[in-house]
C-alpha positions in Angstrom: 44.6 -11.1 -7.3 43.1 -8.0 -7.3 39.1 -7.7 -8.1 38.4 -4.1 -10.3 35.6 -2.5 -11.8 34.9 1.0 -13.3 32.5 3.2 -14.1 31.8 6.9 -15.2 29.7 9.9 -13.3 28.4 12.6 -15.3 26.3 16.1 -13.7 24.9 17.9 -16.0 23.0 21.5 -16.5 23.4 24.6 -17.7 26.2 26.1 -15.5 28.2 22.8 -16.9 28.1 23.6 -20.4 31.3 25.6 -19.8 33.3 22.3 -19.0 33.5 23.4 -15.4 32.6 22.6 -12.3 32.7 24.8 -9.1 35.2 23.1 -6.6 33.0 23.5 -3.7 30.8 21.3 -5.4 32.7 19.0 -6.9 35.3 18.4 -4.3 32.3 16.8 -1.1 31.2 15.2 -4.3 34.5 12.9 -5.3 34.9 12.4 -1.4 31.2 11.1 -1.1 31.7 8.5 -3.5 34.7 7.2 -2.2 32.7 6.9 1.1 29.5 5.6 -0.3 31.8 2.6 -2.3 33.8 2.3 1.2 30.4 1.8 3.0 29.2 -0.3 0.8 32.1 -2.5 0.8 31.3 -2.8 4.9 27.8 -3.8 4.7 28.5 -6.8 2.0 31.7 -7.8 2.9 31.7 -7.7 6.2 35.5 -6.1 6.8 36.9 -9.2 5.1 38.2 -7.3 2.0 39.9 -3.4 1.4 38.6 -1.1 -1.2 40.9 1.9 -2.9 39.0 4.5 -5.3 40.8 6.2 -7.7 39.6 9.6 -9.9 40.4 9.2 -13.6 41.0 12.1 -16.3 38.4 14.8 -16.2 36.2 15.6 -19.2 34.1 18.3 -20.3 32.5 18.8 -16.9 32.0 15.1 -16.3 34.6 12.6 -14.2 35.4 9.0 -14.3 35.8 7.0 -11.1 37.4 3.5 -10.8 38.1 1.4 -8.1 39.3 -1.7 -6.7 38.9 -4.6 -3.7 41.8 -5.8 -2.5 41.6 -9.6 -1.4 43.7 -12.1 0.1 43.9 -15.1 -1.1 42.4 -17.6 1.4 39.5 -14.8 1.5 38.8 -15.0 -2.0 38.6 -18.9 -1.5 35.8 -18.0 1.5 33.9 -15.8 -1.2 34.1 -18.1 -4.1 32.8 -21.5 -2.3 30.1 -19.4 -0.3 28.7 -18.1 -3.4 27.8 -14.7 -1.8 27.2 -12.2 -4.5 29.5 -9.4 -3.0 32.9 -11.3 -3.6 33.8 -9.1 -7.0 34.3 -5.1 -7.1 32.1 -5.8 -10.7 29.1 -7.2 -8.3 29.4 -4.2 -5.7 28.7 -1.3 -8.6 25.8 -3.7 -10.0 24.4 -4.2 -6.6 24.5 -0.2 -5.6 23.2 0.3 -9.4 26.3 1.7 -11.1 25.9 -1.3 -13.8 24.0 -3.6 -15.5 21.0 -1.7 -16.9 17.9 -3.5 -16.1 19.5 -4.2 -12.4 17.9 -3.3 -9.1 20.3 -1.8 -7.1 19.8 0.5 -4.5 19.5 3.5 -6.5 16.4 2.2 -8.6 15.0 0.7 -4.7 15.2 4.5 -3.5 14.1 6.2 -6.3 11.2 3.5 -6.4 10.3 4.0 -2.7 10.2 7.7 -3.3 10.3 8.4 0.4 8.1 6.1 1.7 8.6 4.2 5.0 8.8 0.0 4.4 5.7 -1.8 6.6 8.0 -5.1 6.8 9.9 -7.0 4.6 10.0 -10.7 4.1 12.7 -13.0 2.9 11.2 -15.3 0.0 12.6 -18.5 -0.5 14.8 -17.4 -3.3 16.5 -15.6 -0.7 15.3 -12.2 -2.2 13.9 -9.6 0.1 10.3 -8.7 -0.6 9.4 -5.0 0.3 6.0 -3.7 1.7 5.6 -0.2 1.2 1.8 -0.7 2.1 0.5 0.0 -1.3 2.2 -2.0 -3.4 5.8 -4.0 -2.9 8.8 -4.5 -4.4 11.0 -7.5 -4.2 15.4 -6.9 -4.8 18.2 -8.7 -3.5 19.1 -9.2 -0.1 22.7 -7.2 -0.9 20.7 -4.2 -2.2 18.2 -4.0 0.8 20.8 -4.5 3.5 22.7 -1.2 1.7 19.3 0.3 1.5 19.2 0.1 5.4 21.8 1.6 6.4 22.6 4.8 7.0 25.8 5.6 6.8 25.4 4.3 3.1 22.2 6.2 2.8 24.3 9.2 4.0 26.6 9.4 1.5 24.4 8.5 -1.1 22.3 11.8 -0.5 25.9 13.8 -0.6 26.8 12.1 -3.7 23.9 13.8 -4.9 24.3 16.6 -3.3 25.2 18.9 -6.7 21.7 18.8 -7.5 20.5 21.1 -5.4 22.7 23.7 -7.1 20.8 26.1 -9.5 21.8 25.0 -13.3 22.6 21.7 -12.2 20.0 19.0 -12.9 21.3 15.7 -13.7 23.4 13.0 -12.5 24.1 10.1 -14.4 26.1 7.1 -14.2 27.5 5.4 -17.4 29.1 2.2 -18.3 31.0 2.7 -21.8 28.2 4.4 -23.2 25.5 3.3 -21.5 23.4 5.5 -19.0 22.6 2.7 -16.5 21.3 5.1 -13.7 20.2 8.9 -13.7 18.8 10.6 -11.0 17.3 14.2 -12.1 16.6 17.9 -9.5 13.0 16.4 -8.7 14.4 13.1 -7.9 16.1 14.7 -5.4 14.2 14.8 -2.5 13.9 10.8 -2.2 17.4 10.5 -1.6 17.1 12.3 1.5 18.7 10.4 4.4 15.8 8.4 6.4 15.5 9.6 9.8 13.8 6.3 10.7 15.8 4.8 13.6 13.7 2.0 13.6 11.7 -0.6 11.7 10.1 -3.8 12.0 10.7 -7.0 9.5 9.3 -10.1 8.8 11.9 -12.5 8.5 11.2 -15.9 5.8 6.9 -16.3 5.9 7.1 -17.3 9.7 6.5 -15.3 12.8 9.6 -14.9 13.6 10.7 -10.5 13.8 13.8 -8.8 13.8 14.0 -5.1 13.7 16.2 -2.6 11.8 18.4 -0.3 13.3 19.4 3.1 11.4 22.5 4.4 13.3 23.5 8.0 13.1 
């Protein structure tokens, strides 16, 4: 059975009024997505399931995008008994922040870091990943901070936003039904720049135990 979830992107600004979009824009956009759901799918499922995205209708300058994971069967089994919270397409947009308002998903994690470096981060007992950005922390799930390491997801979340950076456009939101459940605006922007940190230390559980990440080009 096949797992699906949906979800509706909107850019917006004064060049969009029209109901148009420049091509050049829009076209690396659609693309990027596909990638940044594709990536995604690699980091939390580890290759074990296969991920299709489909474009909807169009609409006054705004575009729908829904997708699915393909699964076998025995797979599926795997996912269900192991409890691991990437097992549904519906849990994959809620843990890159595409639903559930209220959720932190890796959009809210980089807009909150706004371009800071992490010191460590340390694995609570919950099994939630606690974040030390020196000055203060921040504590998500471990789904959303393995995507929030990487950098081919980090990659193609920057040219999902790319738009931005176009004069008259200013907005990008994310909507389920009618909901806005994430919006990144222009001045936003500049967080979601790709990290060019190739390395950084962690604190694994509250032992002495290290491991390091890696941010491969």
């Amino acid at each position: 059975m096949d797992s699906k979830a949906s979800f509706k992107v909107y850019y917006s600004g004064i060049i969009l009024e029209s109901g148009q979009m420049d091509v050049r824009e829009l076209a690396p956009a659609l693309l990027a997505m596909g990638s940044l759901l594709e990536e995604s799918n690699r980091v939390l499922n580890d290759g074990k399931t296969e991920i299709s995205v489909k474009v909807k209708k169009f609409e006054d300058g705004s575009f729908g995008i829904s997708f699915e994971v393909i699964q076998g069967f025995a797979t599926q089994l795997i996912e269900l008994w192991s409890g691991k919270q990437a097992s549904a397409a519906a849990n994959m947009v809620q843990i890159i922040g595409f639903s559930v308002l209220g959720f932190k998903g890796l959009f809210y994690l980089i807009k909150k870091a706004r371009g800071r470096v992490p010191r460590k981060a340390k694995t609570l007992e919950d099994g939630n990943i606690e974040i030390d950005f020196s000055d203060e922390s921040e504590i998500v799930s471990k789904p959303v901070f393995d995507l929030y390491r990487d950098i081919k997801v980090r990659q193609q979340v920057e040219n999902v936003l790319r738009p931005l950076a176009v004069e008259g456009i200013d907005n990008f939101q994310v909507k389920d039904g009618n909901k806005i459940v994430e919006s990144v605006n222009k001045s936003e922007l500049k967080y979601f720049h790709t990290p060019e940190i190739e390395e950084e230390i962690v604190q694994e559980k509250e032992t002495v135990a290290m491991y390091t990440i890696h941010f491969i080009p």
